[in-house]
C-alpha positions in Angstrom: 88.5 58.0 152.3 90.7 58.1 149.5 88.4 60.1 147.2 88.0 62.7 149.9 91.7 62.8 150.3 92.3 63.8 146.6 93.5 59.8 145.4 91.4 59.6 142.8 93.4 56.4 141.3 92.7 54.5 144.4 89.8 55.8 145.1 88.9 54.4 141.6 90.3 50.9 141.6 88.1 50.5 145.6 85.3 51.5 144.5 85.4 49.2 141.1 86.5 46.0 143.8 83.8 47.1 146.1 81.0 47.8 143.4 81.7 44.2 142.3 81.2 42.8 145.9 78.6 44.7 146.5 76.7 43.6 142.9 77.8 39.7 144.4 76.0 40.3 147.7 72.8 41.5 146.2 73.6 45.3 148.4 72.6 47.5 145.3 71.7 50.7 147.3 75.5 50.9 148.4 76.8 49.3 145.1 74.9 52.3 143.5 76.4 54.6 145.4 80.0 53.0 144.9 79.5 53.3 140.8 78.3 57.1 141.1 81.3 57.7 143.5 83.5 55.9 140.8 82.5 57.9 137.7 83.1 61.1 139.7 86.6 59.8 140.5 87.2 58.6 136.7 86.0 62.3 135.6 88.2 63.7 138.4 91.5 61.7 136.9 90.2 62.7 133.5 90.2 66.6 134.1 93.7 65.8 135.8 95.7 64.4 132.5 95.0 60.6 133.7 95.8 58.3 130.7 92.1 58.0 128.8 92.3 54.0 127.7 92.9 53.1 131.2 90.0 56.0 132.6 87.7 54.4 129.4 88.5 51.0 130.6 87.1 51.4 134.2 84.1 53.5 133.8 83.4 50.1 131.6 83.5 48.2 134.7 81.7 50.8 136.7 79.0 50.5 134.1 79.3 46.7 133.3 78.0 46.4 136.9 75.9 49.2 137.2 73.8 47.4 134.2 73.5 44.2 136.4 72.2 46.1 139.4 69.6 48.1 137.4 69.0 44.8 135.5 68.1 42.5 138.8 65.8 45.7 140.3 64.0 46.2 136.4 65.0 49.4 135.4 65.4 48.8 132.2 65.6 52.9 130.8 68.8 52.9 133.1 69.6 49.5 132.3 69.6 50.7 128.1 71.4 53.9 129.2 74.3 52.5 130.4 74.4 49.7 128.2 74.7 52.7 125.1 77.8 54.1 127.2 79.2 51.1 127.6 78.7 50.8 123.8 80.7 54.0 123.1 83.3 53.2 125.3 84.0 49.6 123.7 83.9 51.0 120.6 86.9 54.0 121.6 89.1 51.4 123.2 88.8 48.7 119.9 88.4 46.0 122.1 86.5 43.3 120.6 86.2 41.5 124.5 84.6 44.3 125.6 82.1 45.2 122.2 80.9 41.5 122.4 80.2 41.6 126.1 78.4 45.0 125.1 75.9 42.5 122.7 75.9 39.5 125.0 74.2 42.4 127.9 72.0 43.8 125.1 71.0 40.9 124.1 69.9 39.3 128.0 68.5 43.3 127.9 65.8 42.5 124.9 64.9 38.9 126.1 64.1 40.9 129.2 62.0 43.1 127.7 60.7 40.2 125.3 62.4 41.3 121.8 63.0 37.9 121.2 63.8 38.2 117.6 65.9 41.5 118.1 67.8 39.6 121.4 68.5 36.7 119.3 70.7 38.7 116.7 72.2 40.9 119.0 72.9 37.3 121.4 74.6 35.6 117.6 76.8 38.6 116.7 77.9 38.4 120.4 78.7 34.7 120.0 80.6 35.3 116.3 83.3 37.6 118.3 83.8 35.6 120.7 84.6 32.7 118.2 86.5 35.4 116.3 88.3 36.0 120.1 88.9 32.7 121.2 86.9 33.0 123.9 85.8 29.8 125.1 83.8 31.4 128.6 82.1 34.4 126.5 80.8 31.3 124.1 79.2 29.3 127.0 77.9 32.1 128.1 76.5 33.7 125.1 75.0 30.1 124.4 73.3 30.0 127.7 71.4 33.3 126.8 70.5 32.0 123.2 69.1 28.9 125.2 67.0 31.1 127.3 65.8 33.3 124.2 64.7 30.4 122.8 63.0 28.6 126.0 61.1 32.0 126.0 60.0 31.3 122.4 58.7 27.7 123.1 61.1 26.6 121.0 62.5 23.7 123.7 63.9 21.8 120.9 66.5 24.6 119.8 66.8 25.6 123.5 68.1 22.4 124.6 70.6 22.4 121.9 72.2 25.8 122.8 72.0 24.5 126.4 73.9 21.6 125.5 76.4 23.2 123.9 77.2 25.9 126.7 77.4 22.6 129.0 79.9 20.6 126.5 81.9 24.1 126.7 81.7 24.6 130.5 82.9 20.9 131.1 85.6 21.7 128.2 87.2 24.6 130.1 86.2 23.3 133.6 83.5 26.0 134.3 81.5 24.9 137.4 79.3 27.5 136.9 79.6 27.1 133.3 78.1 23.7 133.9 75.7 24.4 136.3 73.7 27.4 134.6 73.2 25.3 131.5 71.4 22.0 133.8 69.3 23.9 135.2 68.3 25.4 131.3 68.3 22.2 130.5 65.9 21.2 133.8 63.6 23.9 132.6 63.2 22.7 128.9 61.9 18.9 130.6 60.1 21.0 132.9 58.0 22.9 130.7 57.9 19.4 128.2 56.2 17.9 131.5 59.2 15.4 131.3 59.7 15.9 134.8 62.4 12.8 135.7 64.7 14.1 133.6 64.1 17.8 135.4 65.1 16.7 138.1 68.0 14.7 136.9 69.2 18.0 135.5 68.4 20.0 138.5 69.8 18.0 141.0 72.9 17.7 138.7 72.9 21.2 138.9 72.5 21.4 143.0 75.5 18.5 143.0 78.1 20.8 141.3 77.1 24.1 143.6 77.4 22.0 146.5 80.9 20.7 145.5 82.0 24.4 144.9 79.8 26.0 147.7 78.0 28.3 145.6 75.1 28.9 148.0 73.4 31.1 145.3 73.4 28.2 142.7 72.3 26.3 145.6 69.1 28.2 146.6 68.1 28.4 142.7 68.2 24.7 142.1 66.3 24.1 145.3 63.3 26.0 143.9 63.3 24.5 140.6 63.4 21.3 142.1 60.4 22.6 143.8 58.7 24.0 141.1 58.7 20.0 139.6 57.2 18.6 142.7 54.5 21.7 142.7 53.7 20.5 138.8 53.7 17.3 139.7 51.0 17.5 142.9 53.7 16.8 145.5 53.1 20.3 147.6 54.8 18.9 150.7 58.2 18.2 149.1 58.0 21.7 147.4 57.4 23.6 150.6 60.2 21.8 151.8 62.4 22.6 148.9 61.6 26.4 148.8 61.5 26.7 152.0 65.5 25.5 152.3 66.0 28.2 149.4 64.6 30.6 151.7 67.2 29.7 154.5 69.6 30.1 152.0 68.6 33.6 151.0 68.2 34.7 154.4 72.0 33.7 155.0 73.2 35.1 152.0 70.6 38.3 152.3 69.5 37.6 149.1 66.4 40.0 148.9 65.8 38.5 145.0 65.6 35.2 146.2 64.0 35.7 148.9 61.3 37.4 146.9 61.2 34.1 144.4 60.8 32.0 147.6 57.7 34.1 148.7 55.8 34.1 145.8 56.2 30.0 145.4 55.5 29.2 148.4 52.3 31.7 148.0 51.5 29.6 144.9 51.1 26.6 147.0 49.0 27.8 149.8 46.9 29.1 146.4 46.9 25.3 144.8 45.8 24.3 148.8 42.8 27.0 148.9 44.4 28.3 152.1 43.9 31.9 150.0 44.6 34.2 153.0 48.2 32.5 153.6 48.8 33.2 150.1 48.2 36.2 150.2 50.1 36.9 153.2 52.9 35.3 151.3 52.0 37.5 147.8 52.3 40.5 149.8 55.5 39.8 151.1 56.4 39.2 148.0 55.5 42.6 147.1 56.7 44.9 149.6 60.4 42.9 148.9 60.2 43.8 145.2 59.3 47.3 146.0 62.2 47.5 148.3 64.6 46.4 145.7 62.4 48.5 143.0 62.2 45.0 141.6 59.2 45.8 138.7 59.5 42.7 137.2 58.9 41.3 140.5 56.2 43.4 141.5 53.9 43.1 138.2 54.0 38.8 139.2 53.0 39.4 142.6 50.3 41.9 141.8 49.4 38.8 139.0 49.0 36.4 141.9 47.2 38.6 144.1 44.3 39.5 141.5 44.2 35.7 141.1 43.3 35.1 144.6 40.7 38.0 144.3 39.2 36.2 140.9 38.9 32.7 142.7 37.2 34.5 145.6 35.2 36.1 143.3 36.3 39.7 144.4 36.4 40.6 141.0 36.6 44.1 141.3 39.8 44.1 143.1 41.3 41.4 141.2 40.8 43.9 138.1 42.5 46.4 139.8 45.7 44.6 141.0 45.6 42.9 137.4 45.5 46.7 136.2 48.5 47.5 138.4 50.5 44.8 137.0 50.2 45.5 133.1 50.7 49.2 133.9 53.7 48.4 135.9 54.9 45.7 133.1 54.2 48.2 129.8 56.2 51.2 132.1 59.1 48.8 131.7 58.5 47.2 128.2 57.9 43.5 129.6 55.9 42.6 126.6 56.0 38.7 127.6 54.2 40.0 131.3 51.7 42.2 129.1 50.5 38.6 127.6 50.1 37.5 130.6 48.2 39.8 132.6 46.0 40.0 129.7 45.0 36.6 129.8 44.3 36.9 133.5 42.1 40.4 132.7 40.2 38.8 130.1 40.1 34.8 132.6 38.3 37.7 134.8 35.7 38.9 132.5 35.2 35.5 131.3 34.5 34.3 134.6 31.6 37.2 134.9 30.4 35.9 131.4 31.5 39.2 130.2 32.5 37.2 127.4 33.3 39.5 124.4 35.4 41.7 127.2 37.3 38.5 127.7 37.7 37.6 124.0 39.3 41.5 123.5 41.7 40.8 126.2 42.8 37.5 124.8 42.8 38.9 121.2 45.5 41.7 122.8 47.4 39.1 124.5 47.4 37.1 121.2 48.9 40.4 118.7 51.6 40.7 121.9 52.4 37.0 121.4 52.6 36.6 117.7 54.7 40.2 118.0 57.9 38.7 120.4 57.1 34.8 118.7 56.1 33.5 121.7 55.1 30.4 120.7 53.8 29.1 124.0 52.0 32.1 124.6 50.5 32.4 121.1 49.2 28.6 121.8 47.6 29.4 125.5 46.2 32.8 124.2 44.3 30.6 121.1 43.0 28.6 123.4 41.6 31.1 125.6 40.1 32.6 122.7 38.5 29.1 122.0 37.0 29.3 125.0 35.3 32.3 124.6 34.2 31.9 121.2 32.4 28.5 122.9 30.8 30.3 125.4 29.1 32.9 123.0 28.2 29.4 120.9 30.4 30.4 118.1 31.3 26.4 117.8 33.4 26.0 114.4 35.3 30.0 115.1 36.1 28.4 118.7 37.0 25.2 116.8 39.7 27.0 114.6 41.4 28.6 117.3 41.5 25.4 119.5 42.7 23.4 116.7 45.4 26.1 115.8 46.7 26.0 119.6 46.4 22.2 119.8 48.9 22.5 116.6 51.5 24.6 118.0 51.5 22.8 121.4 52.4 19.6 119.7 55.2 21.3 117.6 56.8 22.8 120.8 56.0 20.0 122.9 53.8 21.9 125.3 52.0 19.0 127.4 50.0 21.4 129.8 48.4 23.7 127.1 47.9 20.7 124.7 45.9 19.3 127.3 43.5 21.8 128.5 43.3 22.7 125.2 42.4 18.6 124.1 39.9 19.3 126.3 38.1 22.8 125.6 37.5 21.2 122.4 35.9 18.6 123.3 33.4 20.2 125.3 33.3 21.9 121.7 33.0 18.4 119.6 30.2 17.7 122.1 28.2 21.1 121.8 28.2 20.3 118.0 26.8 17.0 118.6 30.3 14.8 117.5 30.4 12.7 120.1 33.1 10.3 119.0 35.4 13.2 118.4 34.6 15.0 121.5 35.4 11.6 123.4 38.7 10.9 121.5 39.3 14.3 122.7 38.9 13.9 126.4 41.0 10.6 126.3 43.9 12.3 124.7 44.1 14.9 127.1 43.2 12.4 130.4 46.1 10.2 129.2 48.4 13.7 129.0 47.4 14.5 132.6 47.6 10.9 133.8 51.5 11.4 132.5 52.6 14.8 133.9 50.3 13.7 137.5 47.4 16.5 136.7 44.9 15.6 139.0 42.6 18.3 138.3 42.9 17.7 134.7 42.0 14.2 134.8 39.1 15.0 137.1 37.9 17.5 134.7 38.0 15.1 131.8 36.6 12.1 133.6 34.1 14.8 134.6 33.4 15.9 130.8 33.7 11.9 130.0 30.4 11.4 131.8 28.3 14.2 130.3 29.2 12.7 126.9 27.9 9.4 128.2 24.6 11.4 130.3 23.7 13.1 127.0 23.6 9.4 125.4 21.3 8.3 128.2 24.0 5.8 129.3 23.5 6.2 133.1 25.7 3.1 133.8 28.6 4.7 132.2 28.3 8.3 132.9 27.8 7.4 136.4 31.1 5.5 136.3 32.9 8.6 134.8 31.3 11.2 137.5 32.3 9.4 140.6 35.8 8.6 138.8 36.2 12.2 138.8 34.9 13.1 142.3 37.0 10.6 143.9 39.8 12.4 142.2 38.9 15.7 142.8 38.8 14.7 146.4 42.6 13.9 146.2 43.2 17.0 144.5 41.6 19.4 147.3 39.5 21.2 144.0 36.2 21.3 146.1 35.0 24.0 142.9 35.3 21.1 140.6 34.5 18.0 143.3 30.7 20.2 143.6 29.7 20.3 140.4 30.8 16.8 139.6 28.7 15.5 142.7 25.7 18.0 141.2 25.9 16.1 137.9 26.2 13.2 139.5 22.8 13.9 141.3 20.6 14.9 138.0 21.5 11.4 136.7 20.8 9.5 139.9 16.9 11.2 139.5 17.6 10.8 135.6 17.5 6.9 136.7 14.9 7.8 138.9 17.2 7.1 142.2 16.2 9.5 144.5 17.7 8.4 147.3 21.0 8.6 145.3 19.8 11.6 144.4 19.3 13.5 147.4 22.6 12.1 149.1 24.6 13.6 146.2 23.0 17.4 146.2 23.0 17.4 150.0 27.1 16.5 150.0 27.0 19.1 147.4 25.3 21.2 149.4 27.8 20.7 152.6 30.8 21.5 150.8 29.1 24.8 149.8 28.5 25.6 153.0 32.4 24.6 154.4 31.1 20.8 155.1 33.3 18.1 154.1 34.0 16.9 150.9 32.6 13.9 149.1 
């Protein structure tokens, strides 16, 4: 009203209070609306002689907020845009404030985008000014980012550091938030470590300070990362139940992002289940939020996880075209860390049609991508991928390298998960070159790594790959031993793919032994859970 009444002033300062509310309450359609309405009243005060620091200072704002509206729906040309404005117009008023917040949004901007090296720079010249400044909050904050930059980077040792020191900070200047944030960083460093207690020490830390303060948002975040711990860790109940509480949570606060998050996790677990049709249902929802919110970030993960339901049902055509959506849709916005991914998934595709050389390309891409940003943890998962492929076209020492290089930098970062399928991808390669004693040593590394983080599949896969070793040595007794280890396990796990060929093997050694009673009972439970029967 005021605008259309001529106040421009007023109609200025509303809109700014409004745009920030509006950026708050996740309403970006009407906050985008509020910062075009704003800029036409700061030009309109402009043309009429309005003093230009104070003009300067709120189109600033406008665009401050602007950037974390384009920023949450992944439009990161716009994103850049305003953040070079923004730029010009720190750089007219001499305000050091507002140049290092300027670095501190670039910076988040190219960790988004996965410039890792060019984010952390931009993120440590943010942090000098603010030491120049005195700014304790800008510091915490600025650390926080670094912490993420480098959590990206598989660097957890160096990320939990910077984590640490934004909490030291936050509890300095008594900073809930500024307390919060950094536990849950902190949550995610022992998450991806596979140090789960102290995840969820952190984490519910975390959740115990938002509750105190009532920040429902910080609330509804913590609540899935606790979830995300009890999916790693096989307890898919207790992780329903936690993102299904963030989803109540996003519902009251209309959080369409969250709400999206909540989707897709709760997708994943009807995935990990085999109930593929639920998560699907789940996936799409997913979807049609992120479009709603022109979320591209959002959308290139759900398109991921619906090609992988189309790969496990082997539907392999459409999983290479939702795949093919998602990298198109992640390289139209520069997400080179989603790129990796999706290639991975492309090239798990064509290895899964024994298109292996199309596979090995993909995972060769994903690899340059990798080493490009310093992914660390990428770099290790796509060198064992390639491993894998290299073994299935029998190139044994080549697959060797690569499986040995990843094994390498998962121990350096600390990367339990990749460390231990990749343990055991090269022991199925130690076996194929007839070191047997390697190949073992192999298998019971990586069974003792899944026995810690509670990977049921893994260890069934490795008791599984235990027993061949044994079979090949004609030690019935003992490969026997190892095969209905794993099935039993592989029960627990619901992995009726891995429980089958476990009860196959099992079967060839009963006749093997010449037990074909054994035998029979084996390949006809095999059989039945083909078919839908039960399992073993």
């Amino acid at each position: 009203q005021a605008y259309h009444a001529g106040d421009y002033k007023k109609a200025l300062e509303y809109g700014v209070e409004g745009l920030k509310r509006a950026v708050r309450e996740y309403r970006h359609g009407e906050g985008l609306e509020l910062a075009e309405m704003g800029l036409e009243a700061a030009q309109r005060l402009e043309d009429e002689g309005e003093d230009r620091r104070y003009v300067d200072e709120q189109r600033f704002e406008i665009l401050s907020q602007r950037v974390e509206i384009f920023n949450l729906q992944g439009r990161r040309q716009e994103q850049e845009q305003d953040l070079d404005e923004m730029q010009k117009f720190a750089e007219q008023l001499g305000d050091n404030e507002k140049r290092a917040l300027v670095l501190q949004k670039k910076g988040d901007w190219n960790d988004s985008k996965g410039n890792y090296p060019v984010a952390e720079q931009i993120t440590l010249n943010a942090l000098d000014l603010y030491r120049q400044n005195g700014n304790k909050r800008g510091q915490a904050d600025v650390l926080y980012i670094l912490g993420g930059i480098y959590w990206s980077l598989g660097e957890y040792d160096k990320a939990l550091l910077f984590y640490e020191q934004s909490l030291e900070i936050g509890r300095e200047i008594g900073n809930p938030k500024g307390q919060s944030d950094p536990l849950r960083g902190i949550g995610n460093v022992y998450s991806m470590q596979a140090k789960y207690e102290e995840a969820l020490r952190a984490y519910q830390q975390a959740l115990d300070i938002c509750k105190r303060t009532s920040d429902l948002r910080g609330q509804g975040a913590n609540m899935i990362n606790i979830g995300s711990v009890y999916f790693y860790t096989g307890r898919y109940e207790d992780a329903l139940r936690c993102y299904q509480q963030a989803q109540e949570i996003a519902h009251a606060l209309g959080d369409r992002l969250m709400e999206e998050h909540c989707a897709g996790n709760i997708g994943n677990i009807y995935y990990v289940r085999g109930q593929y049709q639920e998560a699907l249902q789940y996936y799409q929802k997913a979807l049609e939020i992120g479009k709603a919110l022109n979320d591209q970030q959002g959308q290139g993960l759900s398109l991921s996880s619906m090609g992988n339901i189309y790969s496990i049902l082997g539907q392999h055509k459409e999983a290479l075209h939702v795949y093919q959506q998602a990298l198109e849709m992640r390289q139209s916005i520069g997400d080179q860390k989603g790129q990796g991914i999706t290639q991975i998934s492309i090239g798990d595709v064509y290895y899964s049609l024994g298109h292996y050389e199309e596979a090995l390309a993909y995972y060769q891409q994903s690899l340059t991508i990798r080493r490009r940003i310093g992914d660390r943890q990428g770099e290790g998962t796509s060198l064992s991928s390639i491993g894998n492929a290299l073994c299935s076209l029998g190139k044994y020492e080549e697959a060797l390298d690569h499986l040995l290089h990843a094994i390498a930098i998962c121990r350096e970062i600390g990367d339990k998960r990749v460390l231990a399928t990749s343990l055991e991808s090269a022991g199925v390669v130690y076996r194929n070159l007839d070191r047997d004693a390697e190949a073992l040593r192999c298998h019971q590394e990586s069974l003792e790594i899944c026995h810690e983080t509670e990977n049921l599949v893994g260890q069934g896969t490795n008791l599984h790959n235990i027993g061949n070793i044994y079979r090949d040595q004609q030690q019935y007794t003992e490969a026997l031993n190892f095969y209905k280890q794993a099935c039993d396990i592989l029960t627990k796990a619901g992995a009726k793919n891995y429980q089958m060929v476990s009860l196959s093997f099992e079967g060839i050694t009963h006749l093997e032994c010449n037990d074909k009673e054994q035998a029979l009972f084996c390949s006809t439970q095999a059989l039945q859970m083909l078919e839908g029967g039960q399992s073993c």
